[in-house]
C-alpha positions as CSV (number, residue, x, y, z in Angstrom):
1,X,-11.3,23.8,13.1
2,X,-10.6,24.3,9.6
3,X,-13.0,25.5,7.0
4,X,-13.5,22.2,4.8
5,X,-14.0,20.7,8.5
6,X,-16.7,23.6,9.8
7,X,-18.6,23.0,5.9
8,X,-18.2,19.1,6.5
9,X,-20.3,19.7,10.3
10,X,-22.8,22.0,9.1
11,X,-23.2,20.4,6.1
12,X,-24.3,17.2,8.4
13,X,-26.2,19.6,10.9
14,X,-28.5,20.6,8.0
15,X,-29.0,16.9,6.4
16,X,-29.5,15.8,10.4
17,X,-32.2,18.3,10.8
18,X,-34.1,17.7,7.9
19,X,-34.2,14.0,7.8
20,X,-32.2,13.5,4.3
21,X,-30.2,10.4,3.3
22,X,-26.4,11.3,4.2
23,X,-24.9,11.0,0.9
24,X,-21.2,9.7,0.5
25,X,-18.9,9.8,-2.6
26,X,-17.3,7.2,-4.1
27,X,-13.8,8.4,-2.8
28,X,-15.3,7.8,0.6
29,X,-17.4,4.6,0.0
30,X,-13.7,3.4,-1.5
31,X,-12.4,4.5,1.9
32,X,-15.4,2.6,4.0
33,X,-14.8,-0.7,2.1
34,X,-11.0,0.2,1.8
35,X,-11.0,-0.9,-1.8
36,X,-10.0,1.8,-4.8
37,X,-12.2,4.7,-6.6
38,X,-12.2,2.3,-9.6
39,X,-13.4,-0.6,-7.6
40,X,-16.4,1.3,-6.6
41,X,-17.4,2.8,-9.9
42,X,-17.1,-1.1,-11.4
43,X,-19.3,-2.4,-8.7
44,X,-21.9,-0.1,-8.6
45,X,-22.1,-0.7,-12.5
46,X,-23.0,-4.2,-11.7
47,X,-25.4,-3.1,-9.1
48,X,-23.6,-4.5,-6.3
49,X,-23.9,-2.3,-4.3
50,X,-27.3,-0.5,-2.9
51,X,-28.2,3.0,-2.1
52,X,-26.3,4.3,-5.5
53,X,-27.7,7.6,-6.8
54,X,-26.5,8.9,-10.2
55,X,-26.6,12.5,-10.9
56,X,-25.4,12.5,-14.6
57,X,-22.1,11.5,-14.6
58,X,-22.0,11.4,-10.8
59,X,-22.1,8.5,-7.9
60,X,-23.4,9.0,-4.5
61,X,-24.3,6.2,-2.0
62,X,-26.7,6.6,0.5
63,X,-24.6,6.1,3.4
64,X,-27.9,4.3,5.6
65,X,-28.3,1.9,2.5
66,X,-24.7,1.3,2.4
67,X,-23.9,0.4,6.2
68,X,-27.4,-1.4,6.0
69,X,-25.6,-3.7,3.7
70,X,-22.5,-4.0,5.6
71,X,-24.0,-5.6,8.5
72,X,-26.1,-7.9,6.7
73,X,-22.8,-9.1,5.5
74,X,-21.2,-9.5,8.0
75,X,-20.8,-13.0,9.8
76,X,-20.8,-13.2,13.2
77,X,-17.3,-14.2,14.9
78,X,-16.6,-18.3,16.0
79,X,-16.1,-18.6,19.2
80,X,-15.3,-21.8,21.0
């Protein structure tokens, strides 16, 4: 395993064990809704998306907020 991968597991241990929010950035919310960085910043500014936290110049989206809002949005499939 390499070392950004062993910091990305106990990073998500410690947040598991203590009940916190799992936070995402906006590379990987971009990723999620397989838009662009830019996409993200301009839609959070218009408050379109929930769970943002801003840490001074900094996005994070509460990942529980974020999926949340996915499956409210999503329709359910036709079938015939």
């Amino acid at each position: 395993m390499r070392h950004a991968e062993r910091h990305a597991a106990e990073r998500s241990d410690f947040v598991k064990q203590r009940g916190l929010p799992t936070l995402l950035t906006s590379g990987e919310v971009a990723e999620l809704l397989r838009t662009s960085r830019k996409a993200v910043y301009a839609m959070a500014e218009r408050a379109q998306l929930p769970g943002v936290i801003r840490i001074n110049r900094r996005l994070l989206f509460r990942e529980d907020a974020l999926l949340d809002w996915l499956r409210q949005k999503s329709t359910p499939s036709l079938e015939r």
